[in-house]
TORPA-4810 file (N, C-alpha, C, O; in nm, 3 decimals):
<nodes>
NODE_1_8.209_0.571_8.972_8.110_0.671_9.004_8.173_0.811_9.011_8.107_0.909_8.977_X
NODE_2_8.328_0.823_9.065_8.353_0.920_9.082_8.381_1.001_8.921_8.351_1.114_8.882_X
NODE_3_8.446_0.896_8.856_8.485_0.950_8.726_8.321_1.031_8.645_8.321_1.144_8.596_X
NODE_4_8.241_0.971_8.647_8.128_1.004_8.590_8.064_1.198_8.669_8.006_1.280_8.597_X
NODE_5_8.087_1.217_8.781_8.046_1.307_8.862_8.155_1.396_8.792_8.123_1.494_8.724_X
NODE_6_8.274_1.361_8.811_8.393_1.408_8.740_8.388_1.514_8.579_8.410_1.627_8.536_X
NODE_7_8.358_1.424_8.553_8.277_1.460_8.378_8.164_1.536_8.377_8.120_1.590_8.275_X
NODE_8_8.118_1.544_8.481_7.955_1.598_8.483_8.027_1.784_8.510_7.998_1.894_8.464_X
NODE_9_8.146_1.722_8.627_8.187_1.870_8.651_8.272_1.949_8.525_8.286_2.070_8.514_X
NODE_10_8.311_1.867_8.453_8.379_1.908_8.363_8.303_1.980_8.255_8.360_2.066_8.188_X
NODE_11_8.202_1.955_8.240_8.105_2.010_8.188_8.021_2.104_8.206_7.959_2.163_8.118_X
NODE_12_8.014_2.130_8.363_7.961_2.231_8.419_8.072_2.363_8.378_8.035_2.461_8.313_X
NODE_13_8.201_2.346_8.426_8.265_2.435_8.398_8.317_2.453_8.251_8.419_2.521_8.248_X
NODE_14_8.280_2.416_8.147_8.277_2.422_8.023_8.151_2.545_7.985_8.156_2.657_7.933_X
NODE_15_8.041_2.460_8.038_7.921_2.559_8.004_7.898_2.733_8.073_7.839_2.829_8.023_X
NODE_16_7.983_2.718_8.227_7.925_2.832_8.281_8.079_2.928_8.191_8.064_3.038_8.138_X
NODE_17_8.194_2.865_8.193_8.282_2.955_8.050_8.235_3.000_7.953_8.246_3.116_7.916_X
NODE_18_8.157_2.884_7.882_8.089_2.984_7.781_8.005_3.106_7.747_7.996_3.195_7.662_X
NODE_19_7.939_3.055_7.882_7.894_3.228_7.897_7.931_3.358_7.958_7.865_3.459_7.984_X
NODE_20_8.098_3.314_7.980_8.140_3.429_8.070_8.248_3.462_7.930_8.232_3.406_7.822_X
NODE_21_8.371_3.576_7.961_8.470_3.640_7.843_8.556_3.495_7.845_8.596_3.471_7.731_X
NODE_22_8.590_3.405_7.931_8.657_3.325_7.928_8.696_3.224_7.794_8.801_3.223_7.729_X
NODE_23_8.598_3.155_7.781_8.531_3.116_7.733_8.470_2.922_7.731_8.495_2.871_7.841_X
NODE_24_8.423_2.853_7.663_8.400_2.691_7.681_8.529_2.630_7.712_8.549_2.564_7.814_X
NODE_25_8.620_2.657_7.617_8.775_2.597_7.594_8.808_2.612_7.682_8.810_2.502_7.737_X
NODE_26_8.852_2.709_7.767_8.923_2.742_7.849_8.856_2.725_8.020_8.921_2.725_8.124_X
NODE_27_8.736_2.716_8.005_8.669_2.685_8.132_8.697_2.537_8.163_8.736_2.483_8.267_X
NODE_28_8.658_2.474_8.010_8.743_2.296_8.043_8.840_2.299_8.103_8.854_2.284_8.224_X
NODE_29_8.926_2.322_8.016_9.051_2.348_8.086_9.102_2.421_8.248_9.205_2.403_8.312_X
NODE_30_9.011_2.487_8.272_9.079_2.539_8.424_9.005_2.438_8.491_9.057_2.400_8.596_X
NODE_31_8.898_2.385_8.458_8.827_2.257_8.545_8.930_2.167_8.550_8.958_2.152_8.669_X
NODE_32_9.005_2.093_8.475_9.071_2.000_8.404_9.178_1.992_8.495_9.192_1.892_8.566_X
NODE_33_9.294_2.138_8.502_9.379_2.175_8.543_9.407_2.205_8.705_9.510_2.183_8.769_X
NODE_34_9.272_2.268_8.753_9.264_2.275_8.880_9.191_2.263_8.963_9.177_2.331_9.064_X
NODE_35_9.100_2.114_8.904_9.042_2.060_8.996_8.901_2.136_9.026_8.835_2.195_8.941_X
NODE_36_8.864_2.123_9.170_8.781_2.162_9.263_8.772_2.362_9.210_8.686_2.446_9.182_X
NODE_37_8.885_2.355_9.220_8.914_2.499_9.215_8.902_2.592_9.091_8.911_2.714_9.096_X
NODE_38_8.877_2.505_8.962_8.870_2.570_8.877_8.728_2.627_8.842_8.714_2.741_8.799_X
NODE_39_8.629_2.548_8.861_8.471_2.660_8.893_8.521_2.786_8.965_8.499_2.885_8.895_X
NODE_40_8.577_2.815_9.076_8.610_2.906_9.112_8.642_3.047_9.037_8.596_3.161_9.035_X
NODE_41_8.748_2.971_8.976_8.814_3.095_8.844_8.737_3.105_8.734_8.732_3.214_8.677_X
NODE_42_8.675_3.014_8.691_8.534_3.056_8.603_8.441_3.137_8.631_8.377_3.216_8.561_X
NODE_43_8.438_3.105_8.767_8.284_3.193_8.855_8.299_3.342_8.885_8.209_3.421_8.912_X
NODE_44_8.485_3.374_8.871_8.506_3.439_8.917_8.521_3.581_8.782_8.499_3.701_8.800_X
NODE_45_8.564_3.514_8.658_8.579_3.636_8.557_8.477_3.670_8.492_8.392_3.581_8.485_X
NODE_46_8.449_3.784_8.429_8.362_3.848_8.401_8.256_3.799_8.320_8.272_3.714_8.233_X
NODE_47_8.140_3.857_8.350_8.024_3.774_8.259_7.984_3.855_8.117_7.970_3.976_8.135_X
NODE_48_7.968_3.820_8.012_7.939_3.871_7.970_7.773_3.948_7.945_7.667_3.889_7.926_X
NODE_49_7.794_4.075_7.954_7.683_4.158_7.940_7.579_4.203_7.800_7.546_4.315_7.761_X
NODE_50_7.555_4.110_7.763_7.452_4.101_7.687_7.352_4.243_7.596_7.370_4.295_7.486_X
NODE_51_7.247_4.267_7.706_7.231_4.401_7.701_7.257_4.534_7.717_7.169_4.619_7.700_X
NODE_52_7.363_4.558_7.746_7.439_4.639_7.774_7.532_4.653_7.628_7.552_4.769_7.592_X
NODE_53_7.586_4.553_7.548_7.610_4.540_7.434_7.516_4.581_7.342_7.513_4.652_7.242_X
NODE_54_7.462_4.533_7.389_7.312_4.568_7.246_7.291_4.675_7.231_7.293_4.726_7.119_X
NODE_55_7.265_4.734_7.331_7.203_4.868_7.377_7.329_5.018_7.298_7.299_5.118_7.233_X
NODE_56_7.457_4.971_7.339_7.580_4.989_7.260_7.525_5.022_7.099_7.493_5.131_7.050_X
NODE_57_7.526_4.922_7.053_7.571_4.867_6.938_7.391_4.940_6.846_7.407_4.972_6.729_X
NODE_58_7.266_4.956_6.895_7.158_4.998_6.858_7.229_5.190_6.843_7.235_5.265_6.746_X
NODE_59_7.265_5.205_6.964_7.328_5.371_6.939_7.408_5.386_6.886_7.401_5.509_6.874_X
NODE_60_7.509_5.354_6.825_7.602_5.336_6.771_7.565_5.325_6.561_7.624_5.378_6.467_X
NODE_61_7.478_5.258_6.565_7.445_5.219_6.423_7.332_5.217_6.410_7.276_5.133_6.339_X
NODE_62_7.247_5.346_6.503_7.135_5.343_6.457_7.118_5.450_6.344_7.194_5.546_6.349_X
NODE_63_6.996_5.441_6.209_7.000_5.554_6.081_6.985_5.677_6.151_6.929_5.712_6.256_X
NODE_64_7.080_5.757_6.022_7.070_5.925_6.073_6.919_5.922_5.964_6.858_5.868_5.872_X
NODE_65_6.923_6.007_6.046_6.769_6.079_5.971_6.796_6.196_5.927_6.709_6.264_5.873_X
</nodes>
C-alpha cells in the first residue's frame, strides 16, 4: 500500500514540476531523491508565468503599421 501512495507521490511531484521552470524530469527526481522533502523544493521554485509571457511576446512582435 505504501509503495502505491509512493508512486502516486511521485507523480504528483512530476506534474506540479512541470508546470513550474524546473521542470517534469527533474521534479521526479527531487521526489525520488528526497523523499517527503522533495514537493517542498518543487513547491518552492518559480512558477512559470504564463501571461505575463504572452503579454511580452504580443509587444514585442506585434505589426508596425
Amino acid at each position: 500500500m505504501f509503495f502505491i501512495v509512493w508512486l502516486f507521490y511521485l507523480r504528483l511531484c512530476a506534474q506540479q514540476g512541470s508546470k513550474r521552470i524546473i521542470g517534469g524530469y527533474a521534479g521526479f527526481f527531487y521526489g525520488l531523491c528526497f523523499g517527503f522533502f522533495g514537493i517542498f523544493i518543487v513547491l518552492s521554485s518559480r512558477r512559470l508565468d504564463d501571461e505575463a509571457t504572452n503579454a511580452m511576446l504580443i509587444e514585442k512582435y506585434k505589426p508596425v503599421q
